[in-house]
TIMAR-953606 format. One record per residue: y, z, x of N, C-alpha, C, O in turn; residue in three letters. Coordinates in pm, whole numbers, plus 50000, padded with zeros to 5 digits. Layout:
N
YZXYZXYZXYZXALA;...
REM end
This chain:
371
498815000050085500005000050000501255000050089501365007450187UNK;502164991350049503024991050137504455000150125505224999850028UNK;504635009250264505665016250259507475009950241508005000950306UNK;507925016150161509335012650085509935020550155509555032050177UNK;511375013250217512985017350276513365025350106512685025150003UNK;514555031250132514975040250040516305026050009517045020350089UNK;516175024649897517365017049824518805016549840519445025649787UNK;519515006249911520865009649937521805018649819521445016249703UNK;522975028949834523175041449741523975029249685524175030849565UNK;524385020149724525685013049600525205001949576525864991549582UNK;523665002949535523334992649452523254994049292523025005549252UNK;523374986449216523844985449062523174991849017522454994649113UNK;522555000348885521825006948856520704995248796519634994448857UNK;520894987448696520444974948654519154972448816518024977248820UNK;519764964748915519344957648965518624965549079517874960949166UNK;519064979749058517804988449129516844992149044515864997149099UNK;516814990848898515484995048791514554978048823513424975648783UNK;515294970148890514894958648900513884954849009513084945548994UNK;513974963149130513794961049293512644973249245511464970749268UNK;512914982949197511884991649182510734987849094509584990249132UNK;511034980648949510144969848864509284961649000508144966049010UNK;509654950549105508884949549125508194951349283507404943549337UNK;508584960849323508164973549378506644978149328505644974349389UNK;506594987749195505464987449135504384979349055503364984149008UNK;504804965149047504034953149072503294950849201502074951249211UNK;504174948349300503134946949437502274959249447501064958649471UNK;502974971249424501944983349430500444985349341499544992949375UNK;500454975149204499424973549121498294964749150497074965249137UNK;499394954449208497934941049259497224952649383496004952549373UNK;497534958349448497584958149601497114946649695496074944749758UNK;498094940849682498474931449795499624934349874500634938949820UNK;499584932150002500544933850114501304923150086500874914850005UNK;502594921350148503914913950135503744907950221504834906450276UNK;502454899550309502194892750373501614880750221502074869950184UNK;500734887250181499674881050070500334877649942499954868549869UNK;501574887149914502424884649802503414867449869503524857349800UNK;503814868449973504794855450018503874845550055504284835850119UNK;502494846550021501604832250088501364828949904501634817649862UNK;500924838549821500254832549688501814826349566501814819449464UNK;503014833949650504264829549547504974813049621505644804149568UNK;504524814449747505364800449832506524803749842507354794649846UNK;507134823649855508554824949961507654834150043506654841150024UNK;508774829850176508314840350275508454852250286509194858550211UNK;507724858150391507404870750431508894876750428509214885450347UNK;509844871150529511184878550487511814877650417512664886550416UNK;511924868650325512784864950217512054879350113512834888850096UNK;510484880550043510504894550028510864905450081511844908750014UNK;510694912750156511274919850251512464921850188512454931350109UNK;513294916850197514864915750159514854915549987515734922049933UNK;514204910649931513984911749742513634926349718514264932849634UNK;512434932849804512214943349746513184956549766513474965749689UNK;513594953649909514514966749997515954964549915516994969349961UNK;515944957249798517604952849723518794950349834519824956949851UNK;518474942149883519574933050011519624924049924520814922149897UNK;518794915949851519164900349780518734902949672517914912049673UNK;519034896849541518474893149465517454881049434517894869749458UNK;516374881949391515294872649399515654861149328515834865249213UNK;515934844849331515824836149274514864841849115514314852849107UNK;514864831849008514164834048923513014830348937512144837648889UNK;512554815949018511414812049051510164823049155508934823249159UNK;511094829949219510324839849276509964848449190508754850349206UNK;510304853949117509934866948994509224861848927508154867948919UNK;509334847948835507674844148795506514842448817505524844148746UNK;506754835849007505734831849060504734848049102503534850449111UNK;506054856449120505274876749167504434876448992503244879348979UNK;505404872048866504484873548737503104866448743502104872648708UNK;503044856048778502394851248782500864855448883499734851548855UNK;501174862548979500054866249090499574875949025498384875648996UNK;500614889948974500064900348966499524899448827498434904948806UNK;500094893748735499564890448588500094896848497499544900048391UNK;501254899348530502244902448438503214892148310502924880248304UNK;503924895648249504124888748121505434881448207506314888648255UNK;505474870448217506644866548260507874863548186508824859648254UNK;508114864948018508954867147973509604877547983510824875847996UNK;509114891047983509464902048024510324906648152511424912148160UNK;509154901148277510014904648419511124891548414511634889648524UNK;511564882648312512594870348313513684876048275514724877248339UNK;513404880348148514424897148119515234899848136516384896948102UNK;514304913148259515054919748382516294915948472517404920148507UNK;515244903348492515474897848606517404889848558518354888048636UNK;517324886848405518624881748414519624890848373520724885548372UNK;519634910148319520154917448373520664920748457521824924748469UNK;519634919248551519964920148695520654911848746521644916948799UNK;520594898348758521524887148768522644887648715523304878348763UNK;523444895448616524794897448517525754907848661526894906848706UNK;524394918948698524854930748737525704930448896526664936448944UNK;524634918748951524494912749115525904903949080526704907249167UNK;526104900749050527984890348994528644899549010529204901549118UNK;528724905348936529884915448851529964923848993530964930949004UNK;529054923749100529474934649205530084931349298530924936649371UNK;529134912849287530274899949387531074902949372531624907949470UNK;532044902749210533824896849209533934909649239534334910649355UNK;533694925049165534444934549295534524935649429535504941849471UNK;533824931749502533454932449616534684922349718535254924549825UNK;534704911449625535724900449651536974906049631537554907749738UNK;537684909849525538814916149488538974931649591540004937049629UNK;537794934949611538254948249685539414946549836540394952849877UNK;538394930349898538594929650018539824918850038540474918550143UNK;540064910649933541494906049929542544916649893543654911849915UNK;542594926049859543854936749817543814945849999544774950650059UNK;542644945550034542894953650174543534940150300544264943650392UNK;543144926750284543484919250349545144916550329545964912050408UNK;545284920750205546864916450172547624929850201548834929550227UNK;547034939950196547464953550273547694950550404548844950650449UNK;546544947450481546784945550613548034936050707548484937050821UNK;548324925850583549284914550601550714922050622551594919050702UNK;550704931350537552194933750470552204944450588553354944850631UNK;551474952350650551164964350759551854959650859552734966250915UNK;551484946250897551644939551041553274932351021554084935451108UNK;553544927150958554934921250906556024936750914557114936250970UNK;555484950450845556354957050844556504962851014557444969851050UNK;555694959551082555934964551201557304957451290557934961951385UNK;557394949151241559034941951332559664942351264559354943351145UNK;561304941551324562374948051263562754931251210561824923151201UNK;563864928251185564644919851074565104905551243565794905051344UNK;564434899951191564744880651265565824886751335566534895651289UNK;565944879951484566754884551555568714878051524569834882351551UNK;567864860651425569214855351402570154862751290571324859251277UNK;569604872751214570134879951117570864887651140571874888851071UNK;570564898351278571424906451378572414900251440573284907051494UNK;572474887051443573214877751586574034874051420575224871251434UNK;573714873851329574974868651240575934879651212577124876751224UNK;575664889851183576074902951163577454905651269578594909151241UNK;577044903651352578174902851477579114890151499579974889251586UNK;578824881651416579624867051513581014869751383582094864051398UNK;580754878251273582084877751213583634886351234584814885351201UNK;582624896151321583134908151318584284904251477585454907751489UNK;583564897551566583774890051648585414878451653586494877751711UNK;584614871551553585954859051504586814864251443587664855851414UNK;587194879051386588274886851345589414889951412590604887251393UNK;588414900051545589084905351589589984894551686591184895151711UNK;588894883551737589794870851844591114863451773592074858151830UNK;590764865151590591734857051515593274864851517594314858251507UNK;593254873451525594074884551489595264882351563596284881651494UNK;595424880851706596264884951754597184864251782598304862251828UNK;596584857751754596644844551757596994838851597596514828651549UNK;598014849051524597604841351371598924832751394598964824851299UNK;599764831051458601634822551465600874810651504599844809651571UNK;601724800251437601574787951449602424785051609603464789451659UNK;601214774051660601544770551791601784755351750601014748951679UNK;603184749451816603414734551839602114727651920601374732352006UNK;602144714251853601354701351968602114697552053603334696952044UNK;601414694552147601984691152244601664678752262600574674752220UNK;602594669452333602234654752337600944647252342600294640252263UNK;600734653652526599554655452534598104656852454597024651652479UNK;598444664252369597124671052268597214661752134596374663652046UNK;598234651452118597974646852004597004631552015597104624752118UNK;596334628351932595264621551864595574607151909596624607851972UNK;595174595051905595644583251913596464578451866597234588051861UNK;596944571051826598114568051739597984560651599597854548451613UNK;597984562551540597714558451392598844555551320600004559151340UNK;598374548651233599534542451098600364554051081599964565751079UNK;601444550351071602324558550964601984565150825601404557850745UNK;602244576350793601964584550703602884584150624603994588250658UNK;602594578150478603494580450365604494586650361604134595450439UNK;605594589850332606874599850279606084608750138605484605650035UNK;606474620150199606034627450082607364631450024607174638349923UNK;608494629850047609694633550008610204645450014611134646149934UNK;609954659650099609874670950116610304664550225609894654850288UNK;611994677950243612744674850366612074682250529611394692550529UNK;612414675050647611744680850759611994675750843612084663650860UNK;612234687250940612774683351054613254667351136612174661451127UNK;613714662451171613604650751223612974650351329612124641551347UNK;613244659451421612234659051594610494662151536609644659851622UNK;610074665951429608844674551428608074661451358608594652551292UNK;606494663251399606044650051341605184656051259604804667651273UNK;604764647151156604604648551045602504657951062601654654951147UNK;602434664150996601214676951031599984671151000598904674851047UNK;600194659350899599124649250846598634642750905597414641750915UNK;599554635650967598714626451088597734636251219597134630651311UNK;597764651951197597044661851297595834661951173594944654051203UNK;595624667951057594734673350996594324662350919593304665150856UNK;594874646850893593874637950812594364627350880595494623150856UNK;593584621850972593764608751028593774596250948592854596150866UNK;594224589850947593804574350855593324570450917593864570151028UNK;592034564350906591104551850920591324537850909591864534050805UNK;591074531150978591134515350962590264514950841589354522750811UNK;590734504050775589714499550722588604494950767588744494150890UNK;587794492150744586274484350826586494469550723586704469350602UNK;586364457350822585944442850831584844445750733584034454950736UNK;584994434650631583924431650499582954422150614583384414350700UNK;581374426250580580684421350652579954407950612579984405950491UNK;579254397550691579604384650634578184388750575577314397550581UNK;578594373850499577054374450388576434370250457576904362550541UNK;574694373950454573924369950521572674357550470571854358950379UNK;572814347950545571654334350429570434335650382569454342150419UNK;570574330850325568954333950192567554329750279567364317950310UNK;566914337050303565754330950380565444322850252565464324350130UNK;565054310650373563864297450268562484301250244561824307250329UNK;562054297950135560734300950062559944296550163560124285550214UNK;559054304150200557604293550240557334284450164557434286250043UNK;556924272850213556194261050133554644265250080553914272750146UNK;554304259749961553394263749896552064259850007552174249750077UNK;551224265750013549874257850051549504247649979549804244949862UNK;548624240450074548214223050040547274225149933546244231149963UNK;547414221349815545654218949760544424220849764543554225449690UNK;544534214549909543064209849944542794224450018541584226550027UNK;543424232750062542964247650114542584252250006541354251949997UNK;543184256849909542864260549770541374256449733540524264649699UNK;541164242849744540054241249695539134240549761538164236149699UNK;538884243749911538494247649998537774258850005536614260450040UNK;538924269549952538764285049927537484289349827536704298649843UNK;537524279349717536954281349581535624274449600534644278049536UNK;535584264649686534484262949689533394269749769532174269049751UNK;534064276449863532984283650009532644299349871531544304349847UNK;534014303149809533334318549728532084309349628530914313249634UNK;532434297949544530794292849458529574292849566528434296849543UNK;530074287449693528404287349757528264299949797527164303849759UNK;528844308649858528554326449870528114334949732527324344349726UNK;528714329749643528004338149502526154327649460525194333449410UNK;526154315749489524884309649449524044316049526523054321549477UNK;524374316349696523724316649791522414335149793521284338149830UNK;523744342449718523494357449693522834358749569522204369049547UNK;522904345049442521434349949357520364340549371519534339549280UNK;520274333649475518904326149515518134336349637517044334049690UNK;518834345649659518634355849776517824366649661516634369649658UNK;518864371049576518084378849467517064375449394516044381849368UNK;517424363649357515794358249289514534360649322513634365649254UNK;514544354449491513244355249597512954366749594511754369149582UNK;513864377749603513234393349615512794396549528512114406349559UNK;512674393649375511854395549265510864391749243509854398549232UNK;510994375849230509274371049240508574376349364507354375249354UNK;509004382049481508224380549609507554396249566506414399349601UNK;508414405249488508454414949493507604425349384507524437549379UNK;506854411249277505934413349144504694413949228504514407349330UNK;503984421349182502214419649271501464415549152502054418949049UNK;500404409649133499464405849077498414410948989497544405048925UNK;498844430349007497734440748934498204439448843497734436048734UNK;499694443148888500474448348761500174465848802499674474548731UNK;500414466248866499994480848934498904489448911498844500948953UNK;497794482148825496334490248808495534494348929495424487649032UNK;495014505748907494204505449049492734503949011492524503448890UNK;491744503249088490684491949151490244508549071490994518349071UNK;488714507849003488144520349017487174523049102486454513649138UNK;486964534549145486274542549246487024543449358486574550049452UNK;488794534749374489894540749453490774549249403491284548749291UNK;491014559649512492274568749510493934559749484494694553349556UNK;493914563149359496014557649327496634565249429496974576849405UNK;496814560149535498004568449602499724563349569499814552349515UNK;500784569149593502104569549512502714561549673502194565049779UNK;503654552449671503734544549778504954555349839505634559849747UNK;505244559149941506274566150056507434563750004507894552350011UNK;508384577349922509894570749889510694568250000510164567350111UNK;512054566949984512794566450077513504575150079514014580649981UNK;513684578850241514274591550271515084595650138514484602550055UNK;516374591650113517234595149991516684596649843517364601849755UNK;515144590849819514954594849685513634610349689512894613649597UNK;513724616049812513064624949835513834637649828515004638749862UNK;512894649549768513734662249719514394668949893514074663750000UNK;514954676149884515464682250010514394692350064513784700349992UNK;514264691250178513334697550257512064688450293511524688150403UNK;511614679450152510554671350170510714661250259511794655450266UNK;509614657550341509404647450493508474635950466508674625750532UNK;507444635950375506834627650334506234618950193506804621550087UNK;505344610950189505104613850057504044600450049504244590450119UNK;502984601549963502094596649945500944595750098500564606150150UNK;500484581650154499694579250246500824585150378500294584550489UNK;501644588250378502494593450484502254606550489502714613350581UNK;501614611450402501604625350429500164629750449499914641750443UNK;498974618750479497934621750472497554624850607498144617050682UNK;496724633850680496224645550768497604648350855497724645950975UNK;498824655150752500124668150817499714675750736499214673750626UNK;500014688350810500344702550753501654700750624502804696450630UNK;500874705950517502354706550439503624714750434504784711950403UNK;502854728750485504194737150576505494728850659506684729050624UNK;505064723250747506154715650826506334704750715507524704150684UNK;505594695950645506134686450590507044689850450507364680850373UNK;507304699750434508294703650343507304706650184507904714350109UNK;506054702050134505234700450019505274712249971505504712749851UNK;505054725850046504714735649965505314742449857505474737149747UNK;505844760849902506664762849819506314762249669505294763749602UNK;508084758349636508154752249504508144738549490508574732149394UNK;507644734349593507444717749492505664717549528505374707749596UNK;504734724349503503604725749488503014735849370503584745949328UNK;501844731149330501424739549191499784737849244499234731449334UNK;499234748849117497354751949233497024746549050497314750348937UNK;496264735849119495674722149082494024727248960493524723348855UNK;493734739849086492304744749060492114755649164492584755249278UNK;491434764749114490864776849178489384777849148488654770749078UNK;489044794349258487834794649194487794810849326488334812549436UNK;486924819349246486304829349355485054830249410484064834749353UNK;485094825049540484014827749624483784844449711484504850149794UNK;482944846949671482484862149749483874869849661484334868849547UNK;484284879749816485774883649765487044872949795488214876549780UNK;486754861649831487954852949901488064844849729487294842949635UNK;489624841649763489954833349646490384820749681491574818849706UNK;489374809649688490034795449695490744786849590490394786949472UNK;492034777349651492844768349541492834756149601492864754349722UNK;492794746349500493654732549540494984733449491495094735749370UNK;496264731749576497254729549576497594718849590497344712549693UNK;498244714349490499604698449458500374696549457501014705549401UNK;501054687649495502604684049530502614671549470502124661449521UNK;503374672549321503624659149273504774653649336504954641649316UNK;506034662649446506904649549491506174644849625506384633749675UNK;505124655949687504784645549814503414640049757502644636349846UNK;502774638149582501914628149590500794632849677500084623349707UNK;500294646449739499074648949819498754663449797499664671649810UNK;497534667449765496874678049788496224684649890496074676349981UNK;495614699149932495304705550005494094717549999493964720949881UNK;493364723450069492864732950001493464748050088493904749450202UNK;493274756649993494254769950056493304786850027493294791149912UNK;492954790750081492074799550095492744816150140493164817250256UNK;492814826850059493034838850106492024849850059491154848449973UNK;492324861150133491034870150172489964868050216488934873250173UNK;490024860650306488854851150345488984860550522489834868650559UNK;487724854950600487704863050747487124852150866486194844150848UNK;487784853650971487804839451031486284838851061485364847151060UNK;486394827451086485224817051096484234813950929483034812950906UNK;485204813450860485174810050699485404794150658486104794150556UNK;485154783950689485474771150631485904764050487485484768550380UNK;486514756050493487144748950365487244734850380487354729450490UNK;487204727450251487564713350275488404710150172489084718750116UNK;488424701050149489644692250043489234678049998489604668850070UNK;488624675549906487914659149880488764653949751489214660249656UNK;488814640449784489364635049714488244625049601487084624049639UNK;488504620449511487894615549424487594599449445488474593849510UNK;486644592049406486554577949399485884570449544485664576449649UNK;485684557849521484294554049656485304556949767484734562349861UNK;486954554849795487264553249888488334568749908489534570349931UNK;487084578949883487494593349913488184597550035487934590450133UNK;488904606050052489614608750177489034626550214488954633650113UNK;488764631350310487974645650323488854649250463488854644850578UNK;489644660050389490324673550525489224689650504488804694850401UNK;488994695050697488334706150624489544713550745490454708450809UNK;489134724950738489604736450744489214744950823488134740350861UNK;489434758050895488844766650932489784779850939490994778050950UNK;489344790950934490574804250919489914809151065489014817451048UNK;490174805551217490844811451321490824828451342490124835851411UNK;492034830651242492284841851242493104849551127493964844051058UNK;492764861551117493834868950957492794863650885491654859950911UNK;493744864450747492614865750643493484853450509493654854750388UNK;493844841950610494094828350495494104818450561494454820150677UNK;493884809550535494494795350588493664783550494492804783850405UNK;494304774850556494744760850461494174743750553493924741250670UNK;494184738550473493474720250573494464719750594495204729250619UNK;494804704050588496004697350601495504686350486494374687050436UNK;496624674750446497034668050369495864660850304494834658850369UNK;495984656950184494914640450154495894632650016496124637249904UNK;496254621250070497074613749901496124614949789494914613249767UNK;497264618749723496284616349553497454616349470498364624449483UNK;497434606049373498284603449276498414610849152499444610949084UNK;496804620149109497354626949009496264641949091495384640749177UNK;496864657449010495924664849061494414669249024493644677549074UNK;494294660648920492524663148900491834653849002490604653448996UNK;492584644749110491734635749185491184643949341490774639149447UNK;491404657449300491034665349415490474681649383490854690649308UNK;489294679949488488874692049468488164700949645487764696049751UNK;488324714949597488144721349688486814732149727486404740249644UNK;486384731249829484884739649855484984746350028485354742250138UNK;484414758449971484844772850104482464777050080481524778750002UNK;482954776350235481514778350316481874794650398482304794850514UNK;481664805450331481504818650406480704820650495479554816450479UNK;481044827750617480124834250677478974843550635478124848250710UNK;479084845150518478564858050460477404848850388476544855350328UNK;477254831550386476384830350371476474822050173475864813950104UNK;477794832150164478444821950020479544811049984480724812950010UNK;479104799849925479234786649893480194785849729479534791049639UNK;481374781349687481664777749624482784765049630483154761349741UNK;483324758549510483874747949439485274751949331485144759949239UNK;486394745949359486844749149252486964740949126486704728949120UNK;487454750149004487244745748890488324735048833488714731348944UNK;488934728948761490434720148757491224729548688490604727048585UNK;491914736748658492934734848584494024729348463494934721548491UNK;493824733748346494954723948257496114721048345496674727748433UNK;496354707648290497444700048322498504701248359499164697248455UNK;498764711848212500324716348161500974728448195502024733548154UNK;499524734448336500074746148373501524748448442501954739148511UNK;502224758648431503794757248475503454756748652502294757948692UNK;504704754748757504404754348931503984770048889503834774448774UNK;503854776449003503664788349076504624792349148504754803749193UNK;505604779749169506494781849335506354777249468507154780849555UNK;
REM end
């Protein structure tokens, strides 16, 4: 039975009745959290972290734990989206806590310097131009010297004045020349139209580029019809032809005859995009065929089993495909790949040391994944 960390203290109440729910699930099967992350398809640490309430479990993980231990999976679905309301609601505090201390911290560091240094430097430049104005307020004459170029004459304003003194206007508003009206500038000439014969030049090279591109398309259709009509031959395996990279789920590497003798671990198959096809109990070991309808190939997968325990994986029809197996070491392991287009075209058989022989059984169809 596996020993439990004590529950972080500021976890939700919800989503610790949740971690503890299935807590005493793994404690019922007794299975280790080695055996719980091989029969659900998440790993060893990803539990680890579900049960100790660090994460909350995807939903697919909580059915697939319903599903092992044999629990009602409407029930732990439930919970589980309680718990999911509770795990939010602690996000946005959690978020709001740490923007009000970040905007604390902002305003902390800003209050530490005193006021722009140009704000101080203005403060003084008036106090400054006062005191220099002060003693200089009497009007001082121009002097020859100091006056401006020579400019037009300045209107009579009719206000009598001095005769020697010149007029204060021509110091504080200069007249301007007028500025020279600038010449008009000539009309650029039109380009001349293009010739015709370019034009029709043009129109004819885009008709042979558009013909050229559906006699191109055509060929790829007829070339591209096969002759079954896609039936397959009987006593052959339908295998599903290799998508292309982009119409493949994420994580997945192969698919159909491309995936035949890889590990489906590395090739991305397991998990949740695999479902167990067929089981069966031999001795105390429990053998499955596992399927992967996006990689199109099955496997056989064996736990509680003790090494030097064998397995195989056969495929159906004259032109059968056969992976076997062997468990090494620990107490599971698995073949590698064989294509099969649907999952009743495969089945699985475990040879014990102990001297016992079984087969597994198929499975309805319509059973939900596992994970």
């Amino acid at each position: 039975m596996p020993r439990w960390r004590a529950l972080p203290e500021e976890l939700d109440p919800q989503v610790r009745e949740f971690a503890e729910q299935l807590r005493r699930l793994v404690e019922r099967s007794g299975l280790g959290i080695a055996a719980v992350a091989d029969r659900t398809g998440y790993s060893k640490t990803s539990w680890e972290r579900y049960l100790n309430g660090r994460l909350l479990p995807p939903r697919g993980a909580a059915e697939a734990l319903a599903e092992v231990t044999g629990t009602d999976v409407g029930h732990l679905g439930t919970l589980w989206e309680l718990a999911e309301r509770a795990w939010s609601r602690s996000e946005l505090r959690h978020d709001v806590t740490m923007e009000a201390i970040r905007v604390a911290e902002a305003k902390a560091a800003l209050g530490e310097f005193g006021p722009p240094p140009e704000k101080a430097e203005r403060t003084k430049r008036p106090a400054a131009a006062g005191a220099a104005a002060a003693p200089s307020s009497a009007p001082t004459a121009l002097r020859d010297d100091e006056a401006g170029p020579p400019t037009s004459p300045m209107p009579d304003s009719g206000l009598p004045r001095d005769p020697g003194s010149r007029d204060v206007r021509e110091k504080a508003i200069p007249v301007r020349k007028p500025k020279a009206p600038k010449e008009p500038r000539a009309p650029k000439s039109p380009k001349p139209p293009a010739p015709a014969s370019a034009r029709r030049n043009t129109v004819l090279f885009a008709v042979g580029a558009v013909g050229a591109l559906l006699v191109v398309a055509a060929g790829v259709l007829l070339l591209g019809t096969g002759s079954n009509d896609g039936q397959v031959s009987p006593g052959a395996i339908a295998t599903p032809s290799a998508g292309s990279p982009s119409s493949l789920p994420d994580g997945v590497k192969c698919a159909g005859a491309t995936c035949a003798g890889k590990d489906p671990e590395t090739m991305g198959c397991g998990g949740a995009h695999a479902t167990t096809a067929g089981s069966a109990t031999v001795g105390a070991s429990y053998l499955e065929v596992r399927y992967s309808k996006a990689c199109g190939a099955a496997w056989a997968r064996i736990t509680q089993a003790a090494p030097g325990d064998t397995l195989r994986i056969s495929g159906t029809g004259g032109r059968a495909v056969t992976e076997s197996g062997r468990v090494d070491k620990g107490a599971d392991g698995h073949t590698r790949m064989i294509p099969v287009a649907d999952s009743r075209q495969a089945s699985a058989c475990a040879a014990l040391l102990s001297g016992r022989k079984g087969c597994t059984t198929p499975r309805p169809s319509d059973r939900s994944p596992e994970g």
